[in-house]
C-alpha positions as CSV (number, residue, x, y, z in Angstrom):
1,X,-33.1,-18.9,8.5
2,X,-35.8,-17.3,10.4
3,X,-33.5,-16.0,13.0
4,X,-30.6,-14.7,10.6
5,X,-33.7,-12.9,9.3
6,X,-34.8,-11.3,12.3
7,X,-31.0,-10.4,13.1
8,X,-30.5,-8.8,9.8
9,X,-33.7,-6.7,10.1
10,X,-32.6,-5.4,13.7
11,X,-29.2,-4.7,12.7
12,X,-28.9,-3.7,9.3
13,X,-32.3,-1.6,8.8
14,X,-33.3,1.6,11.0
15,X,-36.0,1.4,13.1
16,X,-38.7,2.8,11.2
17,X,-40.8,4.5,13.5
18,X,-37.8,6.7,14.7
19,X,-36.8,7.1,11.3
20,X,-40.3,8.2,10.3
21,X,-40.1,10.7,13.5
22,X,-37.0,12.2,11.6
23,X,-38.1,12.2,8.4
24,X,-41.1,13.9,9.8
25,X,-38.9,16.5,11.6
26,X,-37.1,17.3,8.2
27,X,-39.2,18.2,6.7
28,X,-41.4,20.2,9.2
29,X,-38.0,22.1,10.0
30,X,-37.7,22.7,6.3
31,X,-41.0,24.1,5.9
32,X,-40.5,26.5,8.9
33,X,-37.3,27.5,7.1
34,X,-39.4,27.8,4.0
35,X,-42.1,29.8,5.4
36,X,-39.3,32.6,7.2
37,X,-37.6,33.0,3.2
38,X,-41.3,33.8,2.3
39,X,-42.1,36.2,5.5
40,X,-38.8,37.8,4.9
41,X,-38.9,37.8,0.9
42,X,-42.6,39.3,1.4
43,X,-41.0,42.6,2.6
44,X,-38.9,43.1,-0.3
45,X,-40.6,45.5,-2.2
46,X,-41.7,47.2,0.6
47,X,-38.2,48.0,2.0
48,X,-36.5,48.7,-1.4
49,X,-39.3,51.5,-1.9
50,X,-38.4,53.2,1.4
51,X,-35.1,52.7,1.3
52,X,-34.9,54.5,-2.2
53,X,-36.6,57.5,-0.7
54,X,-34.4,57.4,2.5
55,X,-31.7,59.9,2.5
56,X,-28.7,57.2,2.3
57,X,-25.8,57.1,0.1
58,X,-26.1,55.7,-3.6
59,X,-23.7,52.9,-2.7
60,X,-26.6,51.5,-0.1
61,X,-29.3,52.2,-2.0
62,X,-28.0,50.0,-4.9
63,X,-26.8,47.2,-2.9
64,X,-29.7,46.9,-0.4
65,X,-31.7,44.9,-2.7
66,X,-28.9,41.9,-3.2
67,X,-28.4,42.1,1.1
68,X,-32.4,42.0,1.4
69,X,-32.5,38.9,-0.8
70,X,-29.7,36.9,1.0
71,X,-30.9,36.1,3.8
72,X,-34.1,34.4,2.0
73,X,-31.9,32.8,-0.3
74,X,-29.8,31.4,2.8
75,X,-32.6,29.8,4.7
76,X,-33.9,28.6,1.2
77,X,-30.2,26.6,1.0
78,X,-30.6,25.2,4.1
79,X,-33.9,24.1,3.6
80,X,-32.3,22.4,0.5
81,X,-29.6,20.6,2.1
82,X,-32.2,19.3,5.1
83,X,-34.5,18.3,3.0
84,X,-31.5,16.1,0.8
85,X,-30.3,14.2,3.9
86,X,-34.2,12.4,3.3
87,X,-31.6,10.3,0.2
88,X,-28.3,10.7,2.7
89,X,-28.3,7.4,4.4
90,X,-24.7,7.4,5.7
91,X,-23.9,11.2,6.2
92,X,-27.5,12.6,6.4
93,X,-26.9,13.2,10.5
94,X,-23.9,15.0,10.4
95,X,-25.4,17.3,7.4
96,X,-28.4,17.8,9.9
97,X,-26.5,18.8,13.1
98,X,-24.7,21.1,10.7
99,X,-28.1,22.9,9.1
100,X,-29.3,22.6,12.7
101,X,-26.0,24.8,14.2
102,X,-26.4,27.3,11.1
103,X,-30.2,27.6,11.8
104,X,-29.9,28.5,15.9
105,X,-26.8,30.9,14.6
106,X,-30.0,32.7,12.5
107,X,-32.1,32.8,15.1
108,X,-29.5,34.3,17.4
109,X,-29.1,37.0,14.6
110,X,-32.7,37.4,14.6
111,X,-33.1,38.2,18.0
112,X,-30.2,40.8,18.5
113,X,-31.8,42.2,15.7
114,X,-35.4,42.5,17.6
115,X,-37.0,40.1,15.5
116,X,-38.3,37.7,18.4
117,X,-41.1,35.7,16.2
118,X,-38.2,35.1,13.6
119,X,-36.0,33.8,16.3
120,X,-38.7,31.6,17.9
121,X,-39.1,30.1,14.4
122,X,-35.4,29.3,13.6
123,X,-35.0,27.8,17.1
124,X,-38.3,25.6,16.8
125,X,-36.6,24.7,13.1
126,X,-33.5,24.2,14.3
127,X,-34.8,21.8,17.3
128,X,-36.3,19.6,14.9
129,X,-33.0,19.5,12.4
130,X,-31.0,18.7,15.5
131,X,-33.9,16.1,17.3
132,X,-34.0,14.8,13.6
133,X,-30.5,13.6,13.5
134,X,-31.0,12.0,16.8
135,X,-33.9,9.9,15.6
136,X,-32.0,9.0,11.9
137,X,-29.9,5.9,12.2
138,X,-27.9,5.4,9.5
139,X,-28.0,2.2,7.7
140,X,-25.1,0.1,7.5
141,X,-23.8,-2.7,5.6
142,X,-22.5,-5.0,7.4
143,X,-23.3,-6.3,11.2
């Protein structure tokens, strides 16, 4: 018994500390996702003021708000769907190499852009979505 025991817990459970390493990556990469929304959402008022006195056409002026907001909204999602794979025991890695692809895509964005602490943010989040699901074995039910 005491060796079917031992089998079981080396087969059929994750390793723990690797799967504490990911959990712990999760959520850090969410909260660095979390913290861009709020730097970028911080702006908002900011920008809508000066765009509103900039000489642009009515059409931008009245959508710029709802593109402004997006992008928050976006990394918001993604930190949604990391932080979900934390209850994802069988498809929470391929969920997190997907956020992890969408995040470096951002942070590519945000440097062509010129935003270079942005894009060191993403990538850093992105890294740890991607080591994340390296570290997350998924749990299986059967030898």
């Amino acid at each position: 018994m005491v060796g079917s025991t031992r089998y079981i817990s080396k087969v059929m459970l994750p390793n723990t500390r690797s799967f504490r390493y990911a959990k712990g990556l999760t959520v850090a990469g969410s909260v660095l996702l979390l913290l861009m929304a709020g730097i970028h959402g911080s702006g908002f008022n900011y920008l809508t003021g000066l765009m509103n006195t900039a000489d642009a056409p009515a059409f931008i002026k009245q959508i710029f708000p709802v593109l402004f907001v997006h992008p928050s909204l976006h990394l918001v999602g993604l930190a949604a769907f990391a932080l979900l794979t934390l209850r994802m025991p069988h498809e929470g890695k391929k969920v997190l190499f997907l956020v992890a692809v969408l995040v470096v895509l951002d942070s590519l964005l945000a440097f062509i852009l010129g935003g270079v602490v942005p894009g060191i943010l993403l990538v850093l989040a992105g890294l740890a979505f991607f080591l994340s699901g390296r570290f997350s074995t998924p749990v299986t039910d059967h030898p």
